[in-house]
Every structure is written in structure tokens, then in C-alpha cells.
NUBAGU-339592 format. One line per 4 residues: number of its first residue (from 0); their letters; for each residue x, y, z of C-alpha. Coordinates in steps of 0.5 Angstrom, whole numbers. Each point is the difference from the previous one (the first is absolute). Layout:
NUM) A) X:Y:Z; ... $
This chain:
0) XXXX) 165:144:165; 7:-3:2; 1:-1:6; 7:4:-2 $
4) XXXX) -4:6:-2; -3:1:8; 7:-2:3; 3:6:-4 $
8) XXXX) -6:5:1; 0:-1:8; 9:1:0; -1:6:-5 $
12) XXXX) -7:3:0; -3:0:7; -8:0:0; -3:6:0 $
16) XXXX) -6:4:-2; -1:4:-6; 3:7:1; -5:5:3 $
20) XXXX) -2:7:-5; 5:4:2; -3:8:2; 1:6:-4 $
24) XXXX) 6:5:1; -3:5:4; 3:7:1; -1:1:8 $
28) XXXX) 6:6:-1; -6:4:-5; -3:0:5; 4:4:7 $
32) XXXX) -4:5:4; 2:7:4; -3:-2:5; -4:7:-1 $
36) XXXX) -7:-4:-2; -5:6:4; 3:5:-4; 1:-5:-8 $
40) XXXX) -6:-3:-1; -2:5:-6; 6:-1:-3; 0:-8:2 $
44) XXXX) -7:0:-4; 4:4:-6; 6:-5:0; -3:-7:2 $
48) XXXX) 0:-2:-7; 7:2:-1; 1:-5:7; -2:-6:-6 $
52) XXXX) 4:2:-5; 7:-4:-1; 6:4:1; 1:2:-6 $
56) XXXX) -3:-2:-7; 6:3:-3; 3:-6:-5; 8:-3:3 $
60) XXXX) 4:-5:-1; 2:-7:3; 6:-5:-3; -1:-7:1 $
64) XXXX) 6:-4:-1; -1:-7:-2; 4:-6:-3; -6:-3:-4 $
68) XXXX) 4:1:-7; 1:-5:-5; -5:-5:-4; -1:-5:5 $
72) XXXX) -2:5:6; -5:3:-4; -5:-2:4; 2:2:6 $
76) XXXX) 1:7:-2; -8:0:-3; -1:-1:7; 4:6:2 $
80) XXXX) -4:3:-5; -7:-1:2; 2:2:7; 3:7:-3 $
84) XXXX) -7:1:-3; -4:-1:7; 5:4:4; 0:6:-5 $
88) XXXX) -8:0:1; 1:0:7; 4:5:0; -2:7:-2 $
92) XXXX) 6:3:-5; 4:-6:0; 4:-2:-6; 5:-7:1 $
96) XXXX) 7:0:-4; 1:-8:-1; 8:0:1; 2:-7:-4 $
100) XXXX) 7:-2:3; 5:-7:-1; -2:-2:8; 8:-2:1 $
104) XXXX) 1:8:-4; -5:2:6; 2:-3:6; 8:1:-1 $
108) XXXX) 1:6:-4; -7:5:-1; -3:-1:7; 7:0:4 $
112) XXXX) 2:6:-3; -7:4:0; 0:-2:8; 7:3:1 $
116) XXXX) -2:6:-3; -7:0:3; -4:0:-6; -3:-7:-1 $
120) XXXX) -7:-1:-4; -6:2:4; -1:-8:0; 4:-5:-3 $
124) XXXX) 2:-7:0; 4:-2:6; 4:-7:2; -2:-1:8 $
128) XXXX) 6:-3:4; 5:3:0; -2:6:-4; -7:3:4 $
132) XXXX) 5:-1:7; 5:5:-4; -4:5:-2; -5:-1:6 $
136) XXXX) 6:2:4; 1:6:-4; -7:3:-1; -1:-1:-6 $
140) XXXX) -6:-4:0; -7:0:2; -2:-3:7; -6:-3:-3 $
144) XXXX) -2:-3:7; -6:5:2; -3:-1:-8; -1:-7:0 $
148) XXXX) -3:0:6; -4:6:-3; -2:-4:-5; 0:-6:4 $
152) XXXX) 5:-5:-3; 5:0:4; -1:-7:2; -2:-3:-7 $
156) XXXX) 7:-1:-2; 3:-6:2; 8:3:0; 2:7:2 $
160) XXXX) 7:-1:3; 3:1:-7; -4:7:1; 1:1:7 $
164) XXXX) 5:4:4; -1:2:7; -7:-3:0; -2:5:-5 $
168) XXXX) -2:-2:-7; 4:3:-6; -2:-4:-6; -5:-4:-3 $
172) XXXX) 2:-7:-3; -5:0:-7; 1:-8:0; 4:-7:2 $
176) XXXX) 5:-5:-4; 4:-6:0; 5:-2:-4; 2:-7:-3 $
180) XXXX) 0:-3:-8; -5:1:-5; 1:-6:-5; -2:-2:-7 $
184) XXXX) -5:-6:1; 0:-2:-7; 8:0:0; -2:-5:7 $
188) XXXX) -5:-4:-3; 4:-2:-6; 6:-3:3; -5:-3:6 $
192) XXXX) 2:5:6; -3:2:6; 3:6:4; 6:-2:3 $
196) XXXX) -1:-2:8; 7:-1:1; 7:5:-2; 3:-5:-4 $
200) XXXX) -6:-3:-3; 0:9:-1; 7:0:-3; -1:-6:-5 $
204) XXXX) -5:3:-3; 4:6:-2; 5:-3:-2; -5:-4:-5 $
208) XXXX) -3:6:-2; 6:2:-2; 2:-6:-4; -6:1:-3 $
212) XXXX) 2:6:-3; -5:4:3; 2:6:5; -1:-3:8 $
216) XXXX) -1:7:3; -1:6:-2; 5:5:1; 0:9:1 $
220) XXXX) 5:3:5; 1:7:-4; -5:1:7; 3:-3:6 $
224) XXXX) -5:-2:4; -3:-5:-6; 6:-5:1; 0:2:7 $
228) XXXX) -7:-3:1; 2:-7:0; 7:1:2; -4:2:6 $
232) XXXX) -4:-6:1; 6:-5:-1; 4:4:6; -6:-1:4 $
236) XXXX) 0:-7:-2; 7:-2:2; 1:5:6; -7:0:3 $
240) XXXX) -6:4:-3; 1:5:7; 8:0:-2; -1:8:-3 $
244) XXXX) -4:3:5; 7:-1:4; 4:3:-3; -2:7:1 $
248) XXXX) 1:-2:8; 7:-4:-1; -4:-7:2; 3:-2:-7 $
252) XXXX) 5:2:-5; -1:0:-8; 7:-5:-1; -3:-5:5 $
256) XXXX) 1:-7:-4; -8:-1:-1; -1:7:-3; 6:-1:-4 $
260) XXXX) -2:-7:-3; -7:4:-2; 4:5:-4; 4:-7:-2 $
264) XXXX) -6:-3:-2; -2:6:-5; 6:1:-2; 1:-7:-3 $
268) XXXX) -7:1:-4; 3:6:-3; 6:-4:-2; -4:-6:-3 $
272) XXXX) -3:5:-4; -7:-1:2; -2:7:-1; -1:4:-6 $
276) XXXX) 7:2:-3; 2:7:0; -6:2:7; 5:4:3 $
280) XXXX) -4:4:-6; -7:-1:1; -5:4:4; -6:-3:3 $
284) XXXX) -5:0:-5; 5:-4:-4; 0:-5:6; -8:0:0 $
288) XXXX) 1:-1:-8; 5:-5:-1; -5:-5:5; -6:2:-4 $
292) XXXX) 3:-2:-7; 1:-7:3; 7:2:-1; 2:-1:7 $
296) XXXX) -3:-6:4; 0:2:7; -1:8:3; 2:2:6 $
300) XXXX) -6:6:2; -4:3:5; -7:-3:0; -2:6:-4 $
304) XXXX) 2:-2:-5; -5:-5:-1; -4:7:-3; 3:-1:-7 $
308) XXXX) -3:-7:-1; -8:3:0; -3:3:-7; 3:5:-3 $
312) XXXX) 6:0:3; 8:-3:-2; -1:-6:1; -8:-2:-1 $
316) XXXX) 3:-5:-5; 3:-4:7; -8:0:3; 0:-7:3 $
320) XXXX) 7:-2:-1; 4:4:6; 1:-3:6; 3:2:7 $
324) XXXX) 6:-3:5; 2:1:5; 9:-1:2; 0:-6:1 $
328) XXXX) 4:-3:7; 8:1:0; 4:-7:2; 3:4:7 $
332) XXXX) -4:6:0; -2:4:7; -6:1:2; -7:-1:-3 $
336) XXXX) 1:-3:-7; -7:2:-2; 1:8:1; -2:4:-6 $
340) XXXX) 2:8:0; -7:4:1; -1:7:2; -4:6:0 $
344) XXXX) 5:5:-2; -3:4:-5; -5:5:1; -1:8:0 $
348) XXXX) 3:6:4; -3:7:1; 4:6:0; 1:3:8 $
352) XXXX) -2:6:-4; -7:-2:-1; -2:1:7; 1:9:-1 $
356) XXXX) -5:0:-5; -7:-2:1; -2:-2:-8; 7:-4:0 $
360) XXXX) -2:-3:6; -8:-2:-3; 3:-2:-6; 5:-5:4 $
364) XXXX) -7:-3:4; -4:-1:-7; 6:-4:-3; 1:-4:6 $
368) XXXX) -8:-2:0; 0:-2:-7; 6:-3:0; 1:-4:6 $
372) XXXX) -7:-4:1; -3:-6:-2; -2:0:-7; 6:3:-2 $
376) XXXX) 4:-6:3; -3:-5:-3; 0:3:-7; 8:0:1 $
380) XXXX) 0:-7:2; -5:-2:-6; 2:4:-6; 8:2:3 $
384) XXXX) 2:-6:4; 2:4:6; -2:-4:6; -4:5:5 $
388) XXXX) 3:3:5; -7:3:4; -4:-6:3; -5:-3:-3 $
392) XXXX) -6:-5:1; 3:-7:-1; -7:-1:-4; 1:5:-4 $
396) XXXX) 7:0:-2; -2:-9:-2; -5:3:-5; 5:5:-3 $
400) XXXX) 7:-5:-1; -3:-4:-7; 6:1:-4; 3:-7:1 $
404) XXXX) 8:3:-1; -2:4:7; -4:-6:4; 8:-3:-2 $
408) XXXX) 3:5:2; -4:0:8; 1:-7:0; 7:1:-1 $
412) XXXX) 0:5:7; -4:-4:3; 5:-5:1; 5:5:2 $
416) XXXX) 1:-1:8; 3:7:0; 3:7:-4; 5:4:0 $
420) XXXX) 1:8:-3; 4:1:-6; 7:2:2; -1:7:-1 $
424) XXXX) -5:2:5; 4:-3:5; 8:2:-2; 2:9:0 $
428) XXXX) -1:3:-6; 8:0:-1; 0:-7:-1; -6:-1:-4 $
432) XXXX) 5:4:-5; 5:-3:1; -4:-7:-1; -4:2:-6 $
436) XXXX) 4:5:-3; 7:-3:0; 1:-7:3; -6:-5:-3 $
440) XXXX) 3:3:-6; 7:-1:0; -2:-7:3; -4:-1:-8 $
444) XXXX) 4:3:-3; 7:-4:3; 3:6:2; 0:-3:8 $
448) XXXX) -1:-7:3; -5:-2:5; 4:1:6; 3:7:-1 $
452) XXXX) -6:2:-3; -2:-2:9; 6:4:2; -1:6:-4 $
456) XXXX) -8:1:3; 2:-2:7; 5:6:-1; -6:4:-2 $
460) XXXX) -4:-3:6; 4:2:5; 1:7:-1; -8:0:-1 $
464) XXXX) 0:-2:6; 4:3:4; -3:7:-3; -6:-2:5 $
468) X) 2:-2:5 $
């Protein structure tokens, strides 16, 4: 095994041995006295089977809302499945209802609303930072702190803090990321490139693909935080890879000079025509789509999406002939040259409410135990991509990573000195509207330049942060 492989293991997925059985639920609450047991015992004798018995067998029903749809998630929701079937097994009654929903619909628009309105699913997909911390604060969520040490996994996670508020648990994160190019190698190979290790060497080979006829960049802005994934990673180049952390704080400000030159900087390779035509258009399927056909040359993805180059998936004819980079240094830039975007932020919440009743309370238990263990994390990094979130043996996870696109992904964060969170779990929801709804759009499509597209996010900014203090 490279030597890359257990640098990236010892920085993301500390040693651990393999999770414990977790216990069943018992329900202690069947079994209260009246404190009267000299004159109960023959009733006690007559009713002791009852004390065995769940709390009721009487069937009811429990929503999950996932984000697993789309052809090249398929994998992730036959996982979802199967844990469905165990849970309903392990409890009495219990049928699942799977919600489907858009992940962007989700986060800002369904569960938004339900939470205000004190009816969300009773579990749901949830985005960490901020969002947990939000609803946390409101009472919306679950503390999930006494069931993980319940079921004995509360330290087999290797990063709660997106999940954490106030030293209590609110969420579980069901995998890790990066993000950086995917590129077609048989493209590469043809013109005799190797990924580029300089941003000029980067910038040539675009203007080349783009000579060449072919599409450099795939391109879909219908939903803004596509376009916003790179568009965040240049910023962060320029103005350093801690830049947007200070906003929030008044440390640092959307119109400094080097966040704007990486506004600049995608701005000019929309003007160079090196996306798609017309991607103000397209949705993200779309995106995936344009890279699979060998139309576009270079994607800028999360390393999830290196699932659609397996068998049976969109992009089975591109098996062997992807690679993976990383941004490479800016002339000038701040900070570590190397940093790559990498989180935990997507993962599951559970409704405050399941805390009243006992089967909601076993049901949410069950699901937790067949979802967050050790075969289950590696199944999402073999057959799906999802880097793990939990811990696993060093050993294991070696005998696991096969697939040759995924070794070059770990090289790729081995060789990153340092990471940063996506721009979204760090800034108010306010201006992640104003960034992903109104401003990279208007930035696309000409309709603003790179440093009022600074002032009007600073605005936003400032009363986002004058609303807190």
C-alpha cells in the first residue's frame, strides 16, 4: 500500500477497533412498580408476561426524508433500504415511509419550513454546521448523547463538531468528502498531460481543450452551490483557505482584494467560454452527464461522485479512464497552497418528538445501530465513494480501497497539508442565499461584476452579523 494511503488514513480515520454489538432496546418503562409488592404478587404473576411484551404491536408509522434520488444514488438509497427492513424487524408494528427529496429542496426550502412549523419528519437528512446548531437551539432535534453512549459509539466517530451544540450530540454525519477535478485521462493521455502541478500549467490546458473544441469545464448553475463548489475553492486560494470562516466574525470581509480576484478568476473562465453554454440552465444531473459523455474534459465535484464510475452506473464507460487533482497553487495566494474543501456535513437528525414516545424512541435506536456501524461505512466508501465518517482499522479500510480512481483520490488528500468547510457551514443562512440564489448567478450570467458582487455579500454580511450580536 502507498505510503499516501496511511498518511490519508492516520489524518481522517484514527484507529479503532471494530464496533462492539450494540444491546437491544429494553423497555425499563413496562416495567414501573407501585410500590405495594406484599399485597400485588398474584397480580404480578398474572401480568408478568405482559412486562415482556413491547408497548404496543399496534402498527404506526415513521417518515424518513432522505436525499438518495437520482440514478447515480442508487446505491446509497439500496443502503437506506436494507436498513429500513432491519429496523422495521427490530420493531414491532413499524412501517417506514422513504421521502425522496432534492438535497438543495431539503436543506432550504422543506425542512426550513417544517421546522418553523414544528412538524418535521420524524428523521430526516440534515446538514451539520450551521443547521444542527439552529435547530438545536430551537428544540427541534433529538439529543442524541445518551443513545450513542447507549449503544457504545459515541466515540467512534472521528468528527462530531458539525453535530454538536453545547456539548450535546444533535446529529450523526453518515460520511466524509473532498472535493477537487475529476479528468478524463484518455483525453490526457492523447495530448501527453499529466494533472497540472502549477495554475498556469491548469489555465493552459483549458484554453487548449477549448481550442480543441471540446467543452473544458462542465457547467450546471441552475442550482447555485454547483458552480459555488469551485468558485469557493478559488477564493480560498487567493485569500487563504481560513478566509471564509472570518466572515462571519468581521475578521475579514467578501470585497477584500484576494476574495474578489477569485470571484475574478471564475468570472474570466466564464467569459473564455470554458463551461458549457447555456449552464445557467442546467441542473446537476446535467453536470455529471456532460463529464460522462466525454463532452466536458474536467468536472469539479465532490469525491462522491467517483460512485458513477463503477459498473452499472452513468459513467461505467469512463472505468479506468478518470483521474482526480487537486487545485493546484496560486501565484500570490494566502495560506496553504495545498488546502482541499473537506467535511462531515452531511448526515441524519431526528425529531425532538421521538423523545415522548417510547416506539418512535426504539425505532430511532434501531436505525442508528444498523446504519452507523462498520460494515455499513465501508459499503458507502466501497460501493458509493462516501469517504467514512466513523473510524475504522487502518488494516481494513487498506484491504477495502481497490477501485484505482479511489487510491488516487487518497493520494490526492494525502497531499493536502490542511482543509477547510464549504462556505455554507461557516456564513448565516442569509448570505448563503444571497451567494447561491442571487449573486454567483448574476456573476454567470454577466449581470454583476466581481467586486459588486463583494459589496452586495458584504451587505448581507454585516446585518447577518449584526443580528447576532
Amino acid at each position: 500500500m502507498k505510503k499516501g494511503m496511511t498518511l490519508l488514513l492516520s489524518l481522517i480515520f484514527v484507529s479503532s477497533a471494530l464496533l462492539a454489538g450494540c444491546g437491544s432496546n429494553n423497555n425499563a418503562s413496562s416495567n414501573k412498580g407501585d410500590g405495594n409488592a406484599t399485597a400485588t404478587n398474584s397480580a404480578d404473576a398474572t401480568n408478568a408476561p405482559a412486562t415482556e411484551e413491547p408497548v404496543s404491536s399496534e402498527p404506526f408509522e415513521m417518515t424518513i426524508r432522505h436525499t438518495q434520488i437520482g440514478a447515480d444514488k442508487q446505491k446509497r438509497l439500496a443502503i437506506l433500504q436494507e436498513v429500513v427492513k432491519k429496523v422495521e424487524g427490530d420493531v414491532p408494528g413499524l412501517t417506514f415511509k422513504l421521502d425522496g427529496v432534492d438535497s438543495d429542496v431539503n436543506r432550504k426550502e422543506k425542512l426550513r419550513g417544517e421546522m418553523a412549523a414544528g412538524n418535521p419528519p420524524e428523521i430526516f437528512d440534515l446538514f451539520g454546521s450551521p443547521d444542527s446548531k439552529i435547530y438545536a437551539k430551537e428544540g427541534k432535534l433529538l439529543d442524541l448523547t445518551p443513545i450513542l453512549e447507549e449503544l457504545g459509539i459515541k466515540d467512534k466517530f472521528s468528527n462530531l463538531d458539525p453535530f454538536t451544540y453545547e456539548g450535546k450530540i444533535y446529529g450523526l454525519p453518515i460520511g466524509g468528502s473532498g472535493e477537487g477535478f475529476f479528468y478524463n485521462k484518455e483525453y490526457y493521455n492523447s495530448k501527453g498531460w499529466k494533472a497540472p502541478t502549477t495554475f498556469a500549467e491548469l489555465e493552459q490546458q483549458l484554453a487548449d481543450i477549448k481550442a480543441d473544441g471540446k467543452v473544458p469545464l462542465a457547467g450546471a448553475s441552475k442550482a447555485g452551490w454547483v458552480p459555488l463548489m469551485l468558485a469557493n475553492h478559488l477564493w480560498s486560494r487567493y485569500a487563504g483557505p481560513d478566509v471564509t470562516a472570518k466572515f462571519a466574525t468581521g475578521e475579514a470581509k467578501w470585497t477584500d482584494p484576494n476574495v474578489v480576484k477569485g470571484f475574478a478568476k471564475y468570472k474570466e473562465w466564464v467569459d473564455k467560454g470554458y463551461f458549457k453554454k447555456g449552464e445557467l440552465g442546467f441542473e446537476y444531473a446535467e453536470y455529471t452527464t456532460q463529464f460522462t459523455s466525454s463532452e466536458a474534459i474536467l468536472l469539479y465535484d465532490g469525491t462522491w461522485k467517483s460512485s458513477v464510475f463503477k459498473a452499472g452506473q452513468s459513467g461505467e464507460g469512463l472505468i479506468g479512464k478518470v483521474g482526480f487533482f487537486n487545485i493546484p497553487p496560486v501565484d500570490g495566494g494566502v495560506g496553504d497552497q495545498t488546502a482541499l474543501m473537506r467535511d462531515v456535513n452531511n448526515g441524519y437528525g431526528f425529531s425532538a418528538s421521538a423523545e415522548k414516545d417510547p416506539r418512535q424512541l426504539a425505532a430511532v435506536k434501531s436505525f442508528i445501530k444498523n446504519l452507523f456501524n462498520e460494515e455499513m461505512q465501508l459499503r458507502g466508501l466501497v460501493e458509493d465513494g462516501v469517504l467514512p465518517a466513523m473510524k475504522i482499522d487502518q488494516n481494513v479500510l487498506n484491504e477495502n480501497i481497490t477501485d484505482d480512481l479511489m487510491s488516487e483520490i487518497v493520494g490526492v488528500l494525502n497531499n493536502s497539508q490542511s482543509s477547510f468547510p464549504a462556505f455554507d457551514s461557516l456564513v448565516q443562512a442569509d448570505v448563503t442565499t444571497e451567494i447561491s440564489n442571487i449573486q454567483i448567478q448574476k456573476l454567470i450570467g454577466g449581470q454583476t461584476t466581481p467586486e459588486k458582487m463583494g459589496e452586495a455579500l458584504q451587505k448581507v454580511q454585516e446585518e447577518a452579523n449584526a443580528a447576532v450580536e
